[in-house]
C-alpha positions in Angstrom: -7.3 6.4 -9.0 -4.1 4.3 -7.3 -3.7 1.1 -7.8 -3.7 -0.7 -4.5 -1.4 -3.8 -4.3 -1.3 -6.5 -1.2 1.4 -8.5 -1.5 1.0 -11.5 0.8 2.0 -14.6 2.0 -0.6 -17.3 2.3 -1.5 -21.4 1.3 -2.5 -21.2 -2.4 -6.4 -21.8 -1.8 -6.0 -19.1 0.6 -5.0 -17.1 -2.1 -7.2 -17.8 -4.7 -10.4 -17.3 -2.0 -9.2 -14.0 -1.4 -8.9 -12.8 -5.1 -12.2 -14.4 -6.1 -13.9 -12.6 -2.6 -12.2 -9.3 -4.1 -13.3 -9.8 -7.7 -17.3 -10.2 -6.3 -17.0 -7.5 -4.3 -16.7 -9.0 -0.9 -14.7 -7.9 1.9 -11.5 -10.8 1.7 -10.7 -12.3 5.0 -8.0 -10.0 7.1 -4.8 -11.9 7.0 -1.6 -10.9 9.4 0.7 -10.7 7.3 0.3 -8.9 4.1 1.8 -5.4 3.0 -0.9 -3.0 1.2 0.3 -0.4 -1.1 -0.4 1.8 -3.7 3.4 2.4 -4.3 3.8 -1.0 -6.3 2.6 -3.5 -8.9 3.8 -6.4 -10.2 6.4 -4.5 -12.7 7.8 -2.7 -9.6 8.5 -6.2 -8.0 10.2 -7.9 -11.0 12.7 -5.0 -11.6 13.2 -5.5 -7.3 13.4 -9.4 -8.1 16.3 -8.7 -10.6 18.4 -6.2 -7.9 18.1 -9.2 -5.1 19.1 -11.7 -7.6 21.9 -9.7 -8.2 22.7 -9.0 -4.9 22.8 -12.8 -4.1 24.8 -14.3 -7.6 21.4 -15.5 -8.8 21.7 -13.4 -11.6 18.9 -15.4 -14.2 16.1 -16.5 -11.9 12.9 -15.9 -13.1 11.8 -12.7 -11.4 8.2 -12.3 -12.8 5.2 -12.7 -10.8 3.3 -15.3 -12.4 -0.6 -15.1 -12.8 -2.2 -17.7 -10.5 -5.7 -18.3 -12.2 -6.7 -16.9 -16.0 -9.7 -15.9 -14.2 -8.6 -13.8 -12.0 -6.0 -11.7 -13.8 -5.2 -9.4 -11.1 -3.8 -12.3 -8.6 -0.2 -13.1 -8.8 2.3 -15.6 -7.3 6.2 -14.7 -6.6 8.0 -17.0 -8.1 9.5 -19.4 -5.7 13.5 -18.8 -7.0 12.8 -15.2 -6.2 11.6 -16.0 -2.4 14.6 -18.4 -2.5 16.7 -15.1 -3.2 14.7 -13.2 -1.1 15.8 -15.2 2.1 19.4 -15.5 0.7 19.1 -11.7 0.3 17.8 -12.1 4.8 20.8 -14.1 5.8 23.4 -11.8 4.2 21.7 -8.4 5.1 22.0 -9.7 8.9 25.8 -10.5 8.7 27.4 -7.2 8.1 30.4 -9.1 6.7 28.5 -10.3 3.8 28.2 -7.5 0.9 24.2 -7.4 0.0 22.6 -4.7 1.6 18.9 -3.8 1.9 19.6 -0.2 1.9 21.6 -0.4 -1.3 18.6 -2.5 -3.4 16.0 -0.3 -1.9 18.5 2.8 -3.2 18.6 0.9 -6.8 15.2 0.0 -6.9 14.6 3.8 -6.7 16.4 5.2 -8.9 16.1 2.3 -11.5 14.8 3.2 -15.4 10.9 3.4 -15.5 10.3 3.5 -11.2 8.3 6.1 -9.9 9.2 5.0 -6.3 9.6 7.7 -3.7 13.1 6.7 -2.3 12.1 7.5 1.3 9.7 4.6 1.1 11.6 1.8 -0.4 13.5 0.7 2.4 10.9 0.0 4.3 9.0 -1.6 1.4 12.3 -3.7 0.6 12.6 -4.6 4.3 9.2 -5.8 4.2 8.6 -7.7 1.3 12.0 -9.6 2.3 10.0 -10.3 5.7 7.1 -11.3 4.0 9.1 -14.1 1.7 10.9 -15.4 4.5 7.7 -15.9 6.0 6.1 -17.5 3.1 9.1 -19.8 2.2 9.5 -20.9 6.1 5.9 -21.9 6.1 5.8 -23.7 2.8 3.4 -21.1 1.8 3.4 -18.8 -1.7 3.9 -15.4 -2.2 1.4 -13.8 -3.8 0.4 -9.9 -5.2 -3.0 -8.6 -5.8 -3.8 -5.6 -7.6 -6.8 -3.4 -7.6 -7.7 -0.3 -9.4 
């Protein structure tokens, strides 16, 4: 069975509610803006983290999704250096002068050791993850992934 990952952007209670609803077999509460996938997990987003931190000069960041609650191991927050790089990543991919490109990370992301990405889809999963942390860090909000099997 896939796994099925929503990566999302949401107040941390918000979060936590959701993943607890999900764990007891509830329906969560619909939020707007979310991505839901079965193309990544929280490995997937740490080897993206690294290629955006790259691609902005903040090689080192931490880049792991870090679990929110022991009891809910499946819920995990985007560190916020990473959303940091994230909108860095934003700003340079709209000035055409500037030398990150989201084309070139999703192309990396791809093709990187141990992904098992199809490379038509990572752009769009690149562009929207980027969306979805410039969301989050706008509205003073975290980042989160939730995973279910």
């Amino acid at each position: 069975m896939a796994t099925l990952t929503e990566i999302f952007t949401a107040p941390r209670a918000t979060a936590l509610a959701r993943a607890r609803a999900a764990e007891d077999g509830a329906t969560p509460a619909p939020l707007t803006d979310l991505l839901a996938t079965t193309e990544i997990t929280d490995f997937e987003i740490e080897v993206l983290g690294e290629l955006i931190a790259r691609a902005v000069h903040a090689e080192g960041i931490n880049c792991e999704p870090d679990l929110v609650d022991i009891d809910l191991p499946d819920l995990f927050e985007i560190p916020a250096d990473l959303v940091a790089a994230c909108v860095e990543l934003s700003v340079h991919d709209a000035d055409p002068a500037e030398s990150a490109d989201l084309a070139d990370i999703a192309a990396g992301w791809a093709t990187a050791e141990d992904m098992e990405l199809d490379p038509a889809l990572t752009p769009a999963l690149v562009r929207r993850i980027v969306e979805l942390a410039v969301l989050a860090h706008g509205r003073g909000d975290g980042l989160f992934l939730w995973t279910s099997v």
